[in-house]
C-alpha positions in Angstrom: 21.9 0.9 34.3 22.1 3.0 31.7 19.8 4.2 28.8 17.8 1.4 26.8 19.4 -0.2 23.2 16.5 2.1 21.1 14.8 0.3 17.9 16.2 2.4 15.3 19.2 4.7 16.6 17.2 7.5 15.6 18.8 11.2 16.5 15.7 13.2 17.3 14.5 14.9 20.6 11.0 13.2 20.3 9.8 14.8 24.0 10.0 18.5 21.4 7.6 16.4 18.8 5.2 15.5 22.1 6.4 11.8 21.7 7.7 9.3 24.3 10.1 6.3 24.4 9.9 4.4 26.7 11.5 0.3 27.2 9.2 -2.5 28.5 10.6 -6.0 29.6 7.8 -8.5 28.4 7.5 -12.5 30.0 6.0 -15.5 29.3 6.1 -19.0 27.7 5.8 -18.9 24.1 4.4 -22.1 22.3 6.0 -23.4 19.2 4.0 -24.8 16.0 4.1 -27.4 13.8 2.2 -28.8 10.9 -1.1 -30.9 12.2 -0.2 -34.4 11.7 -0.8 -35.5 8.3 -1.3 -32.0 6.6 0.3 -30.8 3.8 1.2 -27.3 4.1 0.2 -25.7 0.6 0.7 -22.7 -1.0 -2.4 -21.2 -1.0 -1.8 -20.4 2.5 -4.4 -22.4 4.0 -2.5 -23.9 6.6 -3.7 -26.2 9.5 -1.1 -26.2 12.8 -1.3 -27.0 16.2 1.2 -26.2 19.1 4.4 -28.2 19.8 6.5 -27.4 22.9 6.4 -24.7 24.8 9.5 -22.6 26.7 9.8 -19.4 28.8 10.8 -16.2 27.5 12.1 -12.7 28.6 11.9 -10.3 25.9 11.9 -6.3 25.5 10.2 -3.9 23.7 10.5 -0.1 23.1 7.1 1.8 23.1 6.6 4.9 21.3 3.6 7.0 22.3 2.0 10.6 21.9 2.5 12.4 25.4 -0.7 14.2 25.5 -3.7 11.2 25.4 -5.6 13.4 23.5 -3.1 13.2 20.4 -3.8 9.3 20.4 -6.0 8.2 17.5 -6.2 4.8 18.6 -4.0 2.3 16.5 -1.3 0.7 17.8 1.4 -0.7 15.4 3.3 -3.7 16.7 6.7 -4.0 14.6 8.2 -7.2 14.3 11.9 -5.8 14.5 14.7 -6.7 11.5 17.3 -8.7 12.1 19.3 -8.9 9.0 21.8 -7.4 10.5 22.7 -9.2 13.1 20.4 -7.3 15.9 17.3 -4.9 16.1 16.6 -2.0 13.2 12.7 -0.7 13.4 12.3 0.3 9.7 8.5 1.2 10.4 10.2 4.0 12.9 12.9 5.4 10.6 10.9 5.3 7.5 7.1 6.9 8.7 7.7 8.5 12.0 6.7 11.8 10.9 3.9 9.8 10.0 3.2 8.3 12.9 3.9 11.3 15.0 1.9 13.4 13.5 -1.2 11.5 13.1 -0.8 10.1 16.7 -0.2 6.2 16.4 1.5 4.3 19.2 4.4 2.1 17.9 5.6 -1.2 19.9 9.1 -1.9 18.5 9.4 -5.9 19.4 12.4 -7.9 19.7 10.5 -10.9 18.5 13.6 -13.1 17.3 16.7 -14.9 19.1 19.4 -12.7 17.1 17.7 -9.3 18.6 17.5 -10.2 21.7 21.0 -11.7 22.1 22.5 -8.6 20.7 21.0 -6.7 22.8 22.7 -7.9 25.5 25.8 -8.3 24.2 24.9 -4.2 23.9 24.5 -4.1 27.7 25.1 -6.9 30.0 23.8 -5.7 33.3 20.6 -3.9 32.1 19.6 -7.2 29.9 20.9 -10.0 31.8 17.3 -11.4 32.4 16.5 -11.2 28.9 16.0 -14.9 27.0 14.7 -15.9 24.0 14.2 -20.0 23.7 14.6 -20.0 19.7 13.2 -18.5 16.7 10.4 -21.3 16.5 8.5 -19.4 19.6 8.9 -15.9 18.0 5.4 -16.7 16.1 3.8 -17.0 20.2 5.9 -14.2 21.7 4.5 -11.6 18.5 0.9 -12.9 19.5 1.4 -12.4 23.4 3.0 -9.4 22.8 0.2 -7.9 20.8 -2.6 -9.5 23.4 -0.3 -7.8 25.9 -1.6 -4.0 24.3 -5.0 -5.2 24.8 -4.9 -6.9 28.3 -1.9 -4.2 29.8 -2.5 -0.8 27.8 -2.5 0.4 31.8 1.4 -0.4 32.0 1.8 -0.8 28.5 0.8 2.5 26.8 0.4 4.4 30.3 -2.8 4.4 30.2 -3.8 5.2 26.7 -7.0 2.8 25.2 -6.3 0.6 21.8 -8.9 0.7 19.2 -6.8 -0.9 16.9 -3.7 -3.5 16.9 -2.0 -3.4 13.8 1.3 -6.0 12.9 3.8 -4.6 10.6 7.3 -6.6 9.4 9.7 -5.2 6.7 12.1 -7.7 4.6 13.2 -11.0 7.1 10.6 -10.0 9.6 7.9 -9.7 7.1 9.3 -13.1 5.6 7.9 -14.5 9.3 4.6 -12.4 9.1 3.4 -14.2 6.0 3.8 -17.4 8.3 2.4 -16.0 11.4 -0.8 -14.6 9.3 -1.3 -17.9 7.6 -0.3 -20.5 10.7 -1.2 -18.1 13.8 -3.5 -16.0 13.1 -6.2 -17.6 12.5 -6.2 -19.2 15.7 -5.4 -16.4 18.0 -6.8 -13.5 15.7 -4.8 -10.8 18.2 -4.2 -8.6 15.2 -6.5 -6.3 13.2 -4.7 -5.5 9.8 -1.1 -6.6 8.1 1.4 -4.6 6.5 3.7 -6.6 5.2 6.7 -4.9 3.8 9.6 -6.1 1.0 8.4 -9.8 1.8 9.7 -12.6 -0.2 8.1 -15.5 -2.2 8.7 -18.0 0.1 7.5 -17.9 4.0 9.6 -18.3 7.2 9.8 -22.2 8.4 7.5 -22.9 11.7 10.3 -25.1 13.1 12.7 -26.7 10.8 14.1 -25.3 7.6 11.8 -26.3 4.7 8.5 -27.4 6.7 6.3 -24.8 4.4 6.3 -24.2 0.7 9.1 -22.5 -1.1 6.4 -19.8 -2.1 3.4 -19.2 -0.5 0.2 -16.4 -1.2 -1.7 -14.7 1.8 -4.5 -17.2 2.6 -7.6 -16.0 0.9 -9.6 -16.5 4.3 -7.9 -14.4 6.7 -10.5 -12.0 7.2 -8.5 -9.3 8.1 -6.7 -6.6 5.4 -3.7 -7.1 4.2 -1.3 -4.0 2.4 1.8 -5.6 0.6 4.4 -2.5 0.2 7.0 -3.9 -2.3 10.1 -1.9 -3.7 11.4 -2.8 -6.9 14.0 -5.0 -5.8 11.4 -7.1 -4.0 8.8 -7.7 -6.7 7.6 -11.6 -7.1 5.1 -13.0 -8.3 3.4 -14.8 -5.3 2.3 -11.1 -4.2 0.6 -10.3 -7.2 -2.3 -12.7 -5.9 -5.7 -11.1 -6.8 -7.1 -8.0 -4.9 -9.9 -8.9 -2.7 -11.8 -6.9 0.0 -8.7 -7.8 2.6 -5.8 -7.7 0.1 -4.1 -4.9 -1.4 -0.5 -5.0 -3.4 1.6 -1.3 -3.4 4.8 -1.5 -5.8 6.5 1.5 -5.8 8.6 2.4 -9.1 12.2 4.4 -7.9 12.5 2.5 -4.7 15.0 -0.1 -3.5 15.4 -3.0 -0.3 16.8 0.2 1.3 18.1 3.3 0.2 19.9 7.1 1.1 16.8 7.9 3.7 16.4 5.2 5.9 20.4 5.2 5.8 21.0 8.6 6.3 18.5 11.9 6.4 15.9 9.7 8.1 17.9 9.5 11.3 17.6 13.1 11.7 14.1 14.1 10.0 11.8 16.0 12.5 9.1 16.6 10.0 10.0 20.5 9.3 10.9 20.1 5.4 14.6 19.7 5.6 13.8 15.7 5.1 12.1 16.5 1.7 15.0 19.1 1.0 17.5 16.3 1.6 15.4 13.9 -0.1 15.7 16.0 -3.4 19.0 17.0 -2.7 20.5 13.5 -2.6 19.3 12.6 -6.6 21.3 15.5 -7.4 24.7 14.5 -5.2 24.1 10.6 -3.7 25.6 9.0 -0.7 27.7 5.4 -1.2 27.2 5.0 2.6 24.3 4.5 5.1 24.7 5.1 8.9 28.3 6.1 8.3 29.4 2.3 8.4 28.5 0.5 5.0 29.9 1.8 1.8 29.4 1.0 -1.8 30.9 0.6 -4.9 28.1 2.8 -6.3 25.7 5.8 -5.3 22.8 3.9 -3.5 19.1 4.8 -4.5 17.9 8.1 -3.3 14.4 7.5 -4.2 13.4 7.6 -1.2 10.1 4.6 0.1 8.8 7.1 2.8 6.8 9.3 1.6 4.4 6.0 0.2 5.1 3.9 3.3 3.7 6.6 5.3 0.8 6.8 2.8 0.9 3.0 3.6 0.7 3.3 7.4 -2.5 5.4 6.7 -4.2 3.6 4.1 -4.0 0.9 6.0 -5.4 2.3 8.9 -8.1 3.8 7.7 -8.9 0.6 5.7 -9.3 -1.4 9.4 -11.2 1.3 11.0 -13.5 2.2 7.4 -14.0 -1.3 5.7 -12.9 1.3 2.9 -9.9 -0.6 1.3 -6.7 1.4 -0.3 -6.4 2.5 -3.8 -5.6 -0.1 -6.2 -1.9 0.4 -7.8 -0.6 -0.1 -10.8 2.1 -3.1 -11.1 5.8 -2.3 -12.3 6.1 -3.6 -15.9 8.5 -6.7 -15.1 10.5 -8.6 -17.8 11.8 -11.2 -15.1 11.6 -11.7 -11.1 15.1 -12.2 -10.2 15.5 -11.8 -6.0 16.5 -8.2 -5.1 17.4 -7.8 -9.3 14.6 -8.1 -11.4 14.5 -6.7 -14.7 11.6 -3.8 -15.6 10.9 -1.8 -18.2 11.9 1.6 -18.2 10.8 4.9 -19.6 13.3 7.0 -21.9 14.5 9.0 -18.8 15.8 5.4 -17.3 13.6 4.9 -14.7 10.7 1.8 -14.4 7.2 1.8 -15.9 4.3 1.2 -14.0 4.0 0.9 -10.3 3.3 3.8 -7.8 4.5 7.3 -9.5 6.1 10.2 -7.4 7.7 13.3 -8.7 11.3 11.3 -8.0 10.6 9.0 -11.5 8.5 11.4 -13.6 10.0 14.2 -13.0 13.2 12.8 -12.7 16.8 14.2 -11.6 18.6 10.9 -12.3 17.8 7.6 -12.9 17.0 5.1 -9.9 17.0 1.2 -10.0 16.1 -1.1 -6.8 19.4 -3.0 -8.2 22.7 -3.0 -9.5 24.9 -2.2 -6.7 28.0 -4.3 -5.0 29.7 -3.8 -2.0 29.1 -3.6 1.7 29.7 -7.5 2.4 26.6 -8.0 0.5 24.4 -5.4 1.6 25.1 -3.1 -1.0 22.7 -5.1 -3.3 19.6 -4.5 -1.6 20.5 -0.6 -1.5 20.0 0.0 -5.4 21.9 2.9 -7.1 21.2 6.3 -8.0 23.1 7.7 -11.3 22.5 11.7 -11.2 22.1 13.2 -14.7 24.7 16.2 -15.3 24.3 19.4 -15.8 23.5 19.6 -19.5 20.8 17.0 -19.2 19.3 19.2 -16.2 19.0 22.3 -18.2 18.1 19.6 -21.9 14.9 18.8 -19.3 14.1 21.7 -16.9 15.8 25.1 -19.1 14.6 27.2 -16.1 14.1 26.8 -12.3 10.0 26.9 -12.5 9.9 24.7 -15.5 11.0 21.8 -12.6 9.1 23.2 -10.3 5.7 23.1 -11.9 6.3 19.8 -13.1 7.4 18.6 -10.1 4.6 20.2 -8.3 2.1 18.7 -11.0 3.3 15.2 -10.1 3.0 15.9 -6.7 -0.1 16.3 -6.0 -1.3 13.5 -8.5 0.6 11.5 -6.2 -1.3 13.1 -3.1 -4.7 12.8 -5.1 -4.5 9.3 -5.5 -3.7 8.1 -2.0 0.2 7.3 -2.2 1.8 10.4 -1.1 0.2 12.7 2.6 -0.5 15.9 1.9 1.3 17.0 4.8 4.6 15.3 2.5 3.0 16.3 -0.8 3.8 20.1 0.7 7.0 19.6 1.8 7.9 18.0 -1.6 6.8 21.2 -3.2 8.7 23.2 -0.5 11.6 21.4 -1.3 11.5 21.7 -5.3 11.2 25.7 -4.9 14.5 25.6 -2.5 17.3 23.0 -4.3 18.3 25.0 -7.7 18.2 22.5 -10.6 18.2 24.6 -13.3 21.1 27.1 -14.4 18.4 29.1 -15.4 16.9 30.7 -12.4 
């Protein structure tokens, strides 16, 4: 019947990385939740729920898996699958795969939500018929029985290979729902060992009807398992910035937009040899208006690319559910308002935010990058940021020869990679990359 609708669209022989994907048909009947009669639902996050009805439910998932069991280091990421536009994109893949391959995790791409599961069958009729999803208010359930389902069925679920470690990750809409599954679900089911929570919003998805939970709602303080919020500087708020506690972390990362050049473009094709990081740096000097070929914009989107500290992320986190040893605290970006997907920062003399997470992309900097600003693409354009390149005169004002850049880029580097934010395995291919794009006249 064809080959499976894949999470991501990616373009990349994974069997040649020693990686596996492979499509699962998961079944059930998924509960829905409501409120507990009586309770207020506050923004604390200490909610109280109980189940409403319940419906049956044929969903899919794609599984992504080392091919030698040896590779496997034991965590198992379970992405709750965007559907912003319209069906299923798996950011976690596009954006930390090298990650992920290289360090051995096992991703479970989900369709959790109506939308993704009905456009995947529009994709293919006769290989998804049996696919049904009874509404968005059982996608909280269906993400639970999923992730019980890599406990209970690693035998036909992972071929085999033994969890250690269930991890739920969500970027932008679907981590809009995680922040009400970890403060409604969890707690009852406790399925999951660790959050990341990705570009989420003030507010939390409804359980069941539109406006049942607060407009704005913090991590409940009793969750008891970690939390890592990874925020761009189009999605700061100021719900995230909830203290640090032994289970809650908070990563904003200055350059970065919603979505940018990467996950749009060199991503797609990045097997982890350098030529991302080449393209990476090559796209501050010369930036796309389009992702995947289809959306363009008024203005070159942001080509600060999120993953090489999402992959940092991914591992941080990691270790943090297997060590007890949480992530290194992070600077916040130095915000003069919290406009959605615009806020206003302060910025340094080169153009580009204070504060936050550094990378050689803002301080050592080939153009200036905002998380805003842009226009264009029915919309979209405004979570993809913009990237203004400086010319050639400014180049040479800042970096008069070729190894002038290159020591300060590889300075910043591996401050990055000392503190926990970039891999070193990135952190070299950043270098790599500096000594290879010519920046200066002056070679």
């Amino acid at each position: 019947m064809g080959q499976p609708a894949l999470a991501a669209g990616l373009n990349i022989p994974l069997e040649t990385l020693g990686y596996s994907e492979k499509e699962y048909f998961l079944s059930g009947t998924a509960r829905s939740y409501l409120s507990r009669a009586g309770q207020v639902l506050t923004e604390d996050g200490l909610w109280d729920i109980e189940a409403g009805t319940a419906a049956p439910y044929v969903t899919r998932a794609v599984v992504y898996r080392p091919l030698a069991a040896a590779n496997f280091n034991g965590t198992v990421i379970v992405e709750w699958m965007n559907v912003t536009s319209g069906s299923d994109v798996s950011p976690v893949l596009i954006y930390t795969h090298n990650e992920l391959i290289r360090e051995g995790y096992v991703l479970v791409s989900l369709s959790a939500q109506a939308a993704g599961v009905e456009s995947t069958k529009a994709l293919d009729p006769e290989r998804y018929t049996r696919l049904q999803h009874p509404g968005d208010n059982h996608s909280y359930d269906i993400f639970s029985q999923v992730g019980q389902a890599v406990w209970d069925h690693a035998d036909l679920l992972l071929d085999g290979l033994i969890p250690q470690r269930v991890i739920g990750a969500g970027e932008s809409q679907s981590s809009y729902r995680l922040v009400t599954y970890a403060n409604a679900v969890h707690p009852l089911v406790t399925v999951y060992d660790g959050f990341l929570l990705h570009s989420r919003l003030a507010k939390p998805a409804p359980l069941a009807t539109e406006g049942d939970v607060p407009g704005s709602t913090a991590i409940r303080p009793n969750l008891g398992v970690p939390v890592l919020v990874f925020q761009t500087e189009a999605d700061i708020n100021e719900v995230t910035r909830q203290s640090e506690t032994s289970t809650y972390r908070l990563w904003e990362v200055a350059g970065t937009a919603h979505f940018d050049a990467y996950g749009g473009g060199a991503g797609l094709t990045d097997t982890g040899d350098g030529q991302g990081a080449v393209l990476a740096v090559q796209a501050l000097l010369s930036p796309p208006k389009s992702v995947f070929g289809l959306i363009t914009c008024d203005k070159p989107i942001n080509a600060g690319p999120m993953n090489f500290v999402l992959s940092a992320a991914i591992h941080a986190l990691d270790k943090w559910v297997r060590t007890g040893n949480p992530p290194a605290t992070a600077n916040q970006l130095q915000a003069i308002d919290f406009t959605l997907y615009s806020p206003r920062l302060e910025r340094d003399a080169s153009g580009n935010a204070l504060g936050g997470i550094r990378t050689p992309f803002v301080d050592v900097p080939l153009a200036v990058l905002s998380g805003a600003g842009n226009s264009g693409g029915n919309g979209f354009c405004g979570l993809f940021g913009t990237t203004t390149p400086y010319n050639a005169a400014e180049l040479d004002a800042r970096y008069p020869t070729q190894q002038v850049f290159v020591n300060a880029w590889t300075a910043a580097t591996e401050e990055a990679v000392d503190k926990g934010f970039i891999r070193p395995a990135d952190g070299q291919a950043l270098i790599d990359a500096a000594k290879r794009v010519q920046i200066s006249s002056d070679i």
